[in-house]
N, C-alpha and C positions, 0 to 999 in steps of 0.2 A: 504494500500500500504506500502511494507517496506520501511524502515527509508531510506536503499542506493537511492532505486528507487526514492524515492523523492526527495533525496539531489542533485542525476544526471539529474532530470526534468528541478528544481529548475535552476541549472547552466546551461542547457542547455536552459531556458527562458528568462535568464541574458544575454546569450553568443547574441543572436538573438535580441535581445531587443536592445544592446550593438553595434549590429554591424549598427542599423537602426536609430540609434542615430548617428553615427559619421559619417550617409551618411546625416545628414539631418543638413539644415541649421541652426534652430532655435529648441532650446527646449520649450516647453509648460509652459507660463508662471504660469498654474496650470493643472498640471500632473491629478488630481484626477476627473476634468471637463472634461467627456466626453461625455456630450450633441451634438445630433447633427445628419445628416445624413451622413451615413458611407457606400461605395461601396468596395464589397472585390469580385469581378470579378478577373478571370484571366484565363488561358487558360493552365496553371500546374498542371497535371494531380493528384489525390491524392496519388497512387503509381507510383512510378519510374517503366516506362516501362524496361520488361528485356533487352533489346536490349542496354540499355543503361547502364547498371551494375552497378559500382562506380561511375559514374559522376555525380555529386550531383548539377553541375553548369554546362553549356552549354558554347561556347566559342560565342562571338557576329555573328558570321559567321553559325556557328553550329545552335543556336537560331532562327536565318532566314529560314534556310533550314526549322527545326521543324514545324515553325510557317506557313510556306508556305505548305507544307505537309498537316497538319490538319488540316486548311481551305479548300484545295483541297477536299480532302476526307468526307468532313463535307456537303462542295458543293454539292457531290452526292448523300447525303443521303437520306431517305426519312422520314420526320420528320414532326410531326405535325403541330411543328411551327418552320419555317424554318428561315434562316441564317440574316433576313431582321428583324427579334423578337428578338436576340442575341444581350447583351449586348456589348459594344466597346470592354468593358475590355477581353472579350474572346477569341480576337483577338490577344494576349501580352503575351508571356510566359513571367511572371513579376520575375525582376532578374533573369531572364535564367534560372532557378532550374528546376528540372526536378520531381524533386516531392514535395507535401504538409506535407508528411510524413519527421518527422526526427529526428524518435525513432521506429522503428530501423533503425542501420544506412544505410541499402540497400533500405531503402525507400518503402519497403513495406508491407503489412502487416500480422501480425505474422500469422502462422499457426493456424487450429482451432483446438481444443481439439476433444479427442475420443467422449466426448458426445455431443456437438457442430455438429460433423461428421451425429452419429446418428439424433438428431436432424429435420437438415437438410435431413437428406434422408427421417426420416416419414413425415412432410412437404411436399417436393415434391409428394412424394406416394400420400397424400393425395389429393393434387390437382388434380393428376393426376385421382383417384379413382370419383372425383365429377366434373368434368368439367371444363372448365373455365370462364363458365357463368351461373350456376344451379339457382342462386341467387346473388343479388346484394353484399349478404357480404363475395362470391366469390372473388371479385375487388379490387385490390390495393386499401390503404386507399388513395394514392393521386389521383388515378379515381373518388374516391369518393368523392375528397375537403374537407375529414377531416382531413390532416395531410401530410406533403411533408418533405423531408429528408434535403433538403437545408435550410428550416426554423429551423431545430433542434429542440431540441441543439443534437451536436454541429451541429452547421452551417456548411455548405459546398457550396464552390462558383458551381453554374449553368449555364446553359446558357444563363439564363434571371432573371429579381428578385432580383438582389445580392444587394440591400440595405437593410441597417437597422438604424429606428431612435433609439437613446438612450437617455430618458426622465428622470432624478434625481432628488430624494423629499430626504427629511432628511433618512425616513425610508426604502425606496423601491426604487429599480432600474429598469424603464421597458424595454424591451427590444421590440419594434414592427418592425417586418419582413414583407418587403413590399409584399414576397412572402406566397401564399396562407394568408396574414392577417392575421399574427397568432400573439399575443403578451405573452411574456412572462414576471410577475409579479414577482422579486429578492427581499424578505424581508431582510431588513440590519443588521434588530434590537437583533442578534443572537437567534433568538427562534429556536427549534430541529427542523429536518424536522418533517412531517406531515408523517400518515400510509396510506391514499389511494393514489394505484399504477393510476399515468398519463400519458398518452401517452408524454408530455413534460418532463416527469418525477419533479422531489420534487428538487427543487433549492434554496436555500439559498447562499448568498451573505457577503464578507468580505474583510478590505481593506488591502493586506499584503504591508509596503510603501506606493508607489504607483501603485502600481498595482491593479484591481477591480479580486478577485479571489470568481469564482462560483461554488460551489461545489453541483450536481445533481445527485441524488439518486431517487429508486421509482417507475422506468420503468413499463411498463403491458408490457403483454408478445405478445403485438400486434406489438408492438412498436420493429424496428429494424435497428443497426447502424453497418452496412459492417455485420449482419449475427450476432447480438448481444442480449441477451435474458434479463430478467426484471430482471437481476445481474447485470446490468449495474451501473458500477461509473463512472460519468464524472467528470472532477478538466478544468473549462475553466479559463486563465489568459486575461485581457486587460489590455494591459501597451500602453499609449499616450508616445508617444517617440518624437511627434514634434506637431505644430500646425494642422497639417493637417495629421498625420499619429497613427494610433491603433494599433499596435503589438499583434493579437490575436491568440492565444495558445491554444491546450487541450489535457488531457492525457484521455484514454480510458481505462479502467480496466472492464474486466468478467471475472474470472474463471472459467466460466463455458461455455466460448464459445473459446477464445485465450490462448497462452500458456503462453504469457507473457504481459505487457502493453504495448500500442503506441502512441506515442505522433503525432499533428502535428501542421504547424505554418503557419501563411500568414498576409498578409498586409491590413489593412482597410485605405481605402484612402476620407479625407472628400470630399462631395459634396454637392451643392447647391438645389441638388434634381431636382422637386418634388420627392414624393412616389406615385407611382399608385394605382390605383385599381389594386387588383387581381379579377378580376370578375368572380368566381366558387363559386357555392354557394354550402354551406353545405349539402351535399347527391348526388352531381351533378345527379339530379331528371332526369331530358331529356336525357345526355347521357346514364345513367344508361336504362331505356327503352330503347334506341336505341339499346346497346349493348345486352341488355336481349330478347328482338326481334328480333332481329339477329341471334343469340345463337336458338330460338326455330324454325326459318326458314331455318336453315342450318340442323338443327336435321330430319325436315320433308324431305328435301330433299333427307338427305341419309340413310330416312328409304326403 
C-alpha cells in the first residue's frame, strides 16, 4: 500500500478512535487488554444506500424513520431464520451513520477492475453451465459450514452471531467467532507469514501504541470479500477507547479485483455473553442430501 494511502488510513483510524473516546466516559485503564466478549451488531448497512448520497450521519428523526423502515421490510421477508433469531443490536442504526464504509468517502464500495469484471462473469457462466446442485461442492461454502463471511476476517456484523471472544497469551492473540465457531490463531512473536493459501487467510499480529494491528495475507481463491480474489491484503486495527468499547477498523487492498483500497469502521461493545453454539456441523451432511435430492427430483420432473 502507498506511503499516502497509509498515512490517510492511519488518520482517519485516529480521527474515529478520537471521536469515540470523547463520547465515552472513562478511558481503559489498560488500552492493550482486550480480553473479553465483544458484540458488534448493528443495523448500518456496509454501503451507504444511494438514496442517501453525502449523508454520512442521519439526523435522530431521520434515524427512526430508517430504522422503522427496515424492520418493516425485514418483517416481510422470507428468511430462514427469521426476525425472532436476530440479534437486539440489529435493530439500532448505531450512531445514525448510514454506512460501515468510510474510505471512500461516499461510503461505498470502489468499483471493480476490468479483470475483476471478467472474472466475475466466467464464474457466473460457470455456475450457470453446471447447475446449482450437480454436486455438493456446487454450494456456498457457508451451506456447507465451512466458512461464513461475518466470521472473516474481516468481520462483518449479521443478523445473528455478532460476538466474539478475544483470548491473550504472551505470544498469540485468539480471536473465537461465536458464528459458525471458527477461531482464528494471531502469532505476536513477528515470524513472516506462512506460504499455504487459507480460506482465513495468513495473519500475523503487532502492537502499533495501543492499538492491536492484524495484518492478513494468503487468501485461496475460494475464499471471497465483496467479490475479492486470493490478492487479498487485509490491515485490521483494535483500538479499546473505553472500558466497555473496541474501535474496530480495516482497510481492504486487491489489485486485482478494486480500483482503489477501502476502509471500514464500527463499534464492539462488551458483553457478559454467553457464546453459543453455532450448531452446523462441518459438510452440513443432511442438508447437503436434502438439497442434492431435491436438485435430482426437480430434474426428473422436467424431463
Amino acid at each position: 500500500m502507498r506511503a499516502w494511502r497509509r498515512a490517510t488510513l492511519n488518520v482517519l483510524a485516529v480521527a474515529i478512535a478520537s471521536a469515540v473516546i470523547r463520547a465515552s466516559s472513562m478511558a481503559p485503564a489498560n488500552p492493550r487488554d482486550l480480553e473479553g466478549i465483544w458484540n458488534f451488531a448493528t443495523m448500518t448497512p456496509l454501503e451507504r444506500p444511494r438514496e442517501l448520497a453525502a449523508k454520512t450521519v442521519l439526523t435522530p428523526a431521520e434515524a427512526a424513520e430508517y430504522e422503522q423502515q427496515t424492520i418493516d421490510r425485514q418483517s416481510t421477508t422470507n428468511n430462514t431464520a427469521g426476525p425472532d433469531w436476530w440479534d437486539p443490536g440489529t435493530r439500532i442504526l448505531k450512531n445514525r451513520r448510514t454506512s460501515l464504509i468510510v474510505e471512500p468517502p461516499d461510503g461505498r464500495l470502489p468499483a471493480f477492475t476490468t479483470e475483476a469484471q471478467a472474472r466475475n462473469a466466467a464464474r457466473a457462466q460457470e455456475r450457470r453451465s453446471r447447475g446449482p446442485a450437480d454436486g455438493p461442492e456446487d454450494r456456498a461454502l457457508n451451506e456447507r459450514c465451512l466458512s461464513w463471511a461475518i466470521a472473516g476476517p474481516p468481520m462483518l456484523p449479521g443478523v445473528y452471531n455478532n460476538n466474539i471472544q478475544i483470548i491473550q497469551t504472551r505470544d498469540y492473540v485468539a480471536i473465537v467467532n461465536e458464528m459458525i465457531h471458527d477461531a482464528r490463531l494471531v502469532p505476536m512473536d513477528g515470524r513472516p507469514h506462512g506460504m499455504v493459501p487459507r480460506w482465513m487467510g495468513d495473519s500475523r499480529g503487532r502492537w502499533a501504541a495501543n492499538t492491536l494491528v492484524i495484518d492478513t495475507v494468503g487468501f485461496t481463491d475460494r475464499t471471497s470479500v465483496r467479490g475479492s480474489g486470493e490478492h487479498l491484503h487485509l490491515v485490521e486495527r483494535f483500538t479499546r477507547v473505553s472500558d466497555d468499547t473496541i474501535e474496530y477498523q480495516f482497510t481492504a487492498e486487491d489489485p486485482t479485483t478494486w480500483v482503489q483500497p477501502w476502509s471500514a469502521a464500527f463499534a464492539m461493545t462488551r458483553t457478559s455473553g454467553p457464546m453459543f453454539e453455532y450448531a452446523c456441523h462441518e459438510g452440513n451432511e443432511r442438508s447437503m442430501v436434502g438439497m442434492l435430492r431435491g436438485a435430482r427430483a426437480a430434474e426428473r420432473e422436467n424431463r
